[in-house]
C-alpha positions in Angstrom: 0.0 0.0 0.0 1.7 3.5 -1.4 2.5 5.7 1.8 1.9 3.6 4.3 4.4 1.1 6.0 3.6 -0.7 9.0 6.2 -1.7 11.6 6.5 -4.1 14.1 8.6 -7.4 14.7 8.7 -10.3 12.0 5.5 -12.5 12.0 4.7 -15.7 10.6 3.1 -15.3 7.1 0.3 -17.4 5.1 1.8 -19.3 2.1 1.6 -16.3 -0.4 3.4 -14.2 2.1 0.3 -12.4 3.8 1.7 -11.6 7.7 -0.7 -14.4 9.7 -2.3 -12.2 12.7 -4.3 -14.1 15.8 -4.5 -11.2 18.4 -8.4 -9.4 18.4 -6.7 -5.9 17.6 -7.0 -4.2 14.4 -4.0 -3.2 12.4 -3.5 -0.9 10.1 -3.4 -3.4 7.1 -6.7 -4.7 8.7 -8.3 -1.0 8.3 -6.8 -0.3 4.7 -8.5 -3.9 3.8 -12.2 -2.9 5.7 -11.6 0.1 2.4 -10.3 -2.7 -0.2 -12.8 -5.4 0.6 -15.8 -4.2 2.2 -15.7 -0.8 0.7 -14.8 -1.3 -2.5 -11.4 1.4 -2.5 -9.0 2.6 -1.1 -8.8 4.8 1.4 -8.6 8.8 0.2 -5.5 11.0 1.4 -7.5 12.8 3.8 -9.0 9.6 5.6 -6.2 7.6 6.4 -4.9 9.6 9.8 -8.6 9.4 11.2 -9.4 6.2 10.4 -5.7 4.5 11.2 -5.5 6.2 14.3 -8.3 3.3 15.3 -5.1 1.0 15.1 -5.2 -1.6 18.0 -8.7 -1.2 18.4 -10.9 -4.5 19.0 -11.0 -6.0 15.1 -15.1 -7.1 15.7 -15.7 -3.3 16.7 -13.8 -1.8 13.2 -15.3 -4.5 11.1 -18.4 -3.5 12.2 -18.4 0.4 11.3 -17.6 -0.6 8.0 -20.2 -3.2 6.9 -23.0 -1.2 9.2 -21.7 1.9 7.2 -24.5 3.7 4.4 -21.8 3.4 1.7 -21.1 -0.6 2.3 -25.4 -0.8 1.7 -25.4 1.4 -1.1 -22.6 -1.4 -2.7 -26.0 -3.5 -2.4 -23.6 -6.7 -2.1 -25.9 -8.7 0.6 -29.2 -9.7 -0.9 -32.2 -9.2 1.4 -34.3 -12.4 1.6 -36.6 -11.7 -1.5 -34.9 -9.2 -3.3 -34.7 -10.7 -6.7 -36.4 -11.0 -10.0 -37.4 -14.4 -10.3 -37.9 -15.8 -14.0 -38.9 -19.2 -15.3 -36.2 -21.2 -17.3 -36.8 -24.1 -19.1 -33.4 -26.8 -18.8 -33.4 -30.7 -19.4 -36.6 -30.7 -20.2 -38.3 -29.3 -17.0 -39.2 -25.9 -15.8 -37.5 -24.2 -12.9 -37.9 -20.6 -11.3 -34.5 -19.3 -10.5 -33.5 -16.0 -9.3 -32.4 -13.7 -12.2 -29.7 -11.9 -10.0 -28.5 -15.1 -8.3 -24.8 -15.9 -9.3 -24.9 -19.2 -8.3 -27.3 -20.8 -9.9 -30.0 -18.8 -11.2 -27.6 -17.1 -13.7 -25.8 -20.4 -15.2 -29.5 -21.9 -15.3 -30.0 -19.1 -17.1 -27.2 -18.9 -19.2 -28.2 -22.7 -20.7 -26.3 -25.2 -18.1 -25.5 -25.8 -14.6 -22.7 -28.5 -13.0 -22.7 -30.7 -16.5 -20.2 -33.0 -15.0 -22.9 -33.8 -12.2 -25.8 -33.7 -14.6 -24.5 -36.4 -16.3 -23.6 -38.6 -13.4 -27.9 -38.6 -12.5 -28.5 -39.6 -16.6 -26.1 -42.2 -16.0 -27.4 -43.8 -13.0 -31.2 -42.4 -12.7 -33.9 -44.9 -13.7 -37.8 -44.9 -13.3 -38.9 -46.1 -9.9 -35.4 -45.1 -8.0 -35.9 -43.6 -4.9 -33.5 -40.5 -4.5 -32.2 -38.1 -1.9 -31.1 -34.4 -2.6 -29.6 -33.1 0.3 -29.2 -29.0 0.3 -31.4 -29.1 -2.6 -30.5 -25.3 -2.9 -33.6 -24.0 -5.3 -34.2 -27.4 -7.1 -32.2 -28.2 -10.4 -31.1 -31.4 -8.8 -34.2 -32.3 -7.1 -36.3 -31.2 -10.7 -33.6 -33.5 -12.5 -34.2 -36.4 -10.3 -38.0 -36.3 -10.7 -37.4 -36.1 -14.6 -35.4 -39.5 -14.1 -37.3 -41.3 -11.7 -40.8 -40.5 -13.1 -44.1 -41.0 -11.2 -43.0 -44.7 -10.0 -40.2 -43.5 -8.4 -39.6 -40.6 -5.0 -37.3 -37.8 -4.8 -36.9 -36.4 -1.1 -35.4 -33.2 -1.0 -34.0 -31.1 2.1 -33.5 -27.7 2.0 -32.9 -25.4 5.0 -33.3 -21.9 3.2 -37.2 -21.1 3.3 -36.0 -18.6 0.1 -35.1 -21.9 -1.5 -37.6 -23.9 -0.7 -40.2 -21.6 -2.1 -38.5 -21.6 -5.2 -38.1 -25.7 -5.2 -41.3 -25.6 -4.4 -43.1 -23.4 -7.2 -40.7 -25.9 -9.6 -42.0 -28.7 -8.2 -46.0 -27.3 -8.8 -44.7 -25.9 -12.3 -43.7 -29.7 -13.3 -46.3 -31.5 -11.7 -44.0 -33.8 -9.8 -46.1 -35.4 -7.4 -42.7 -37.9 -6.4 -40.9 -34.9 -5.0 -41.4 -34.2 -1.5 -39.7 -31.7 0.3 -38.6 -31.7 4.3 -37.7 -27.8 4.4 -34.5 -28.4 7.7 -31.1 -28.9 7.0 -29.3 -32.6 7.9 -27.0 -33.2 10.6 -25.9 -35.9 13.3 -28.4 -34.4 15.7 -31.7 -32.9 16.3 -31.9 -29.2 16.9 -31.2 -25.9 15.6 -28.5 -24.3 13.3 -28.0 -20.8 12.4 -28.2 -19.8 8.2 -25.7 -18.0 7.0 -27.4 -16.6 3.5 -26.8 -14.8 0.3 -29.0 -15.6 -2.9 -29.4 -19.6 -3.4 -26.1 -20.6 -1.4 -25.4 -20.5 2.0 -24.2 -22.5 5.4 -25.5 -23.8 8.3 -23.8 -24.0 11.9 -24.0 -24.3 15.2 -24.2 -21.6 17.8 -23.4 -22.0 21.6 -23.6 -18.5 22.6 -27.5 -17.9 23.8 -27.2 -14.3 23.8 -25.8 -14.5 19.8 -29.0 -17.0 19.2 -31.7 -14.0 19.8 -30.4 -12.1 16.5 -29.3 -14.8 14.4 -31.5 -16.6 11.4 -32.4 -20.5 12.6 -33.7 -23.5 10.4 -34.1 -26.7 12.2 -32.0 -29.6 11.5 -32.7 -33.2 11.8 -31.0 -36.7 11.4 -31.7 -38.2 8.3 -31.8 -42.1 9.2 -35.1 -41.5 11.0 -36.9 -40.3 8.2 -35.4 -42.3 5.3 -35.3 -45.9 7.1 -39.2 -45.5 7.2 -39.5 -45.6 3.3 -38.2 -48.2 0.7 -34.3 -48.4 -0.8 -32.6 -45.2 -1.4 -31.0 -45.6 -4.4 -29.2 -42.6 -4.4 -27.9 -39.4 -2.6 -26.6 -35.9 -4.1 -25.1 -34.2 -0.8 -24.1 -30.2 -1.3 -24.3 -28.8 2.1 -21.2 -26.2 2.1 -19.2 -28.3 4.3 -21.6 -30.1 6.4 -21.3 -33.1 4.4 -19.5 -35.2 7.1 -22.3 -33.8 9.9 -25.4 -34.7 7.7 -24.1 -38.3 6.3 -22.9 -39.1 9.8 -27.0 -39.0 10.8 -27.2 -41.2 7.9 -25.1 -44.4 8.9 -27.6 -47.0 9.4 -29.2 -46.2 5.8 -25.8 -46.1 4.2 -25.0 -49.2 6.1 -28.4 -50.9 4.9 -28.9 -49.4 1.3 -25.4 -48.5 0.1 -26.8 -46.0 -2.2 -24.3 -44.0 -4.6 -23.6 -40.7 -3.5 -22.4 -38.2 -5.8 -20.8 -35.3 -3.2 -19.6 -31.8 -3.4 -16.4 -32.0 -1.5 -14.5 -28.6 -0.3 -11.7 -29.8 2.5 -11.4 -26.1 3.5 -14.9 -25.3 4.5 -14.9 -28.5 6.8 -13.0 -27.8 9.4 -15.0 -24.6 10.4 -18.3 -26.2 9.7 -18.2 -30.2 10.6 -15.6 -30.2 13.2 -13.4 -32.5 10.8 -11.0 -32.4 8.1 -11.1 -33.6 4.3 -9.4 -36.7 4.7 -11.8 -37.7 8.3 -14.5 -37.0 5.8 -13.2 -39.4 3.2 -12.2 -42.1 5.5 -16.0 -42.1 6.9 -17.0 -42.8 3.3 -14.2 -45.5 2.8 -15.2 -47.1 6.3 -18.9 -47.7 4.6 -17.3 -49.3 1.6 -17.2 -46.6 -0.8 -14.4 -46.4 -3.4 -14.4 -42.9 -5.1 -14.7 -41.0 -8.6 -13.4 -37.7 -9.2 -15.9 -35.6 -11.4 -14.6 -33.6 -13.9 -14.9 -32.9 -17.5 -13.9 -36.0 -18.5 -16.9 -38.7 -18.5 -14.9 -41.4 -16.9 -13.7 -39.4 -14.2 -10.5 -40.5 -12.2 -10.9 -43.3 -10.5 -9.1 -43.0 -7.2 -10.8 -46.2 -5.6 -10.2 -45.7 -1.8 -7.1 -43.6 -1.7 -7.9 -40.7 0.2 -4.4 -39.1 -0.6 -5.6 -39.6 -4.6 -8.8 -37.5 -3.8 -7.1 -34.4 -2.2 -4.6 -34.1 -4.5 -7.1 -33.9 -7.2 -9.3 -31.3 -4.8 -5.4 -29.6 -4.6 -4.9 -30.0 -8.5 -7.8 -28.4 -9.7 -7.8 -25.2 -8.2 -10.8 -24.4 -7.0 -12.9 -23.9 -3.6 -14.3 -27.7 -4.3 -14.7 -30.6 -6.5 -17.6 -33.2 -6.4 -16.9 -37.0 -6.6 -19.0 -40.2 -7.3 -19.2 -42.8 -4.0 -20.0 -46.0 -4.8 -19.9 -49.6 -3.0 -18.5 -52.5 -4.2 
């Protein structure tokens, strides 16, 4: 940053060099990034003694002036629940409403494809009468897909935590006439209970909260175990699992059903997120799966995939290879 150097002793870095901080205090680099990041600009001339002066401050307190300031909402950046234009596309044959302004999915709906990679993993495997599991359903594409698949002889269970989602998923489902999908509007997990939603537009995590005081202003969706519900019904042939992390937590309520049906599961995988949101690591995650008797398939442009059978060290150096926040991988049992 031109004019501005900060001093202080030599600090451990990150592996591109960024100094690695764990005190609660805000630095100066901190402030000059609350501009860069949450501002959109740098700091003018004129603000920079004021507003560095704050130095050594508590880091929740600066953060917070910032992202509660009238120019961070004018940058319009997080979506209220709602504010979108929602349009009806038609892709793979069925209808879905999607949210014109929502990056995630709505606009590669939109644009004429979403995830072809896992697309073509359901044709592959998807026949009438299966009996399928979307977990984090998000607004519907996969659960939609499913239905398309399976037909009327089969059942498509989809859980989705975000009530902005589900309504969407929802209106699809009405749109289509798909009487086989039902959907349990909760997030999955080991346990029974409450999470907090983290939101913008169709993506978004779930986790847990042990502060009471930080429960009474935060956003709650119920969450449930998922071997209660699905032991109930017939076979589950297969599970799509995209839950930002939570994969690990939401398959580990799921044990006795993997045990019993060994369905495939085709799962979004994204080592980094874990840790924060399932307690775990990628690799625990894997080993879970490889405990069941899964063997796993690296999804990728490539319609074989790469087969990395049960080596988790294969599977993370493909998540490390590709260069992205996640892959997605095929599960299947012997």
């Amino acid at each position: 940053m031109e004019g501005v150097r900060v001093f202080g002793r030599k600090r451990k870095t990150l592996p591109d060099g960024i100094p690695m901080r764990t005190d609660e205090r805000a630095s100066r680099e901190d402030i000059y990034y609350c501009f860069r990041l949450i501002l959109g600009r740098n700091p003018d001339p004129e603000e920079i003694p004021g507003h560095f002066a704050r130095a050594g401050a508590d880091l929740t307190a600066i953060v917070s002036t910032y992202v509660n300031s009238l120019e961070f909402a004018r940058r319009k950046l997080l979506a209220a629940p709602g504010d979108d234009t929602y349009v009806q596309a038609e892709i793979e044959g069925f209808r879905l409403m999607v949210g014109a302004n929502d990056e995630d999915v709505g606009k590669p709906v939109l644009a004429g494809g979403y995830e072809a990679h896992v697309t073509r993993v359901f044709r592959e495997r998807l026949r009438p009468g299966m009996r399928v599991v979307d977990v984090g359903a998000n607004i519907g594409y996969f659960s939609m897909l499913a239905a398309s698949l399976v037909e009327e002889s089969g059942h498509v269970l989809a859980f989705e935590p975000n009530p902005e989602n589900g309504r969407l998923l929802e209106c699809s489902r009405r749109l289509n006439g798909y009487e086989q999908v039902q959907l349990y509007q909760t997030a999955a997990s080991d346990r029974d209970g409450l999470l907090v939603l983290n939101a913008t537009h169709s993506n978004g995590t779930t986790s847990r909260i042990d502060d009471a005081q930080a429960l009474l202003t935060a956003r709650t969706v119920p969450c449930l175990q998922l071997d209660p519900i699905l032991l109930r019904g017939g076979k589950v042939d297969f599970i799509k699992i995209d839950v930002e992390g939570a994969e690990y937590l939401a398959l580990s309520g799921a044990r006795e059903l993997l045990a019993r049906d060994r369905p495939a599961i085709v799962s979004e995988f994204s080592p980094s997120t874990m840790p924060g949101i399932s307690g775990v690591d990628g690799p625990t995650y894997l080993r879970f799966l490889a405990e069941l008797g899964y063997r796993y398939t690296v999804l990728g442009d490539d319609p074989a995939g790469l087969d990395c059978g049960r080596d988790v060290g294969r599977v993370m150096n493909a998540y490390a290879g590709a260069g992205g926040d996640h892959i997605d991988f095929l599960a299947v049992c012997d």
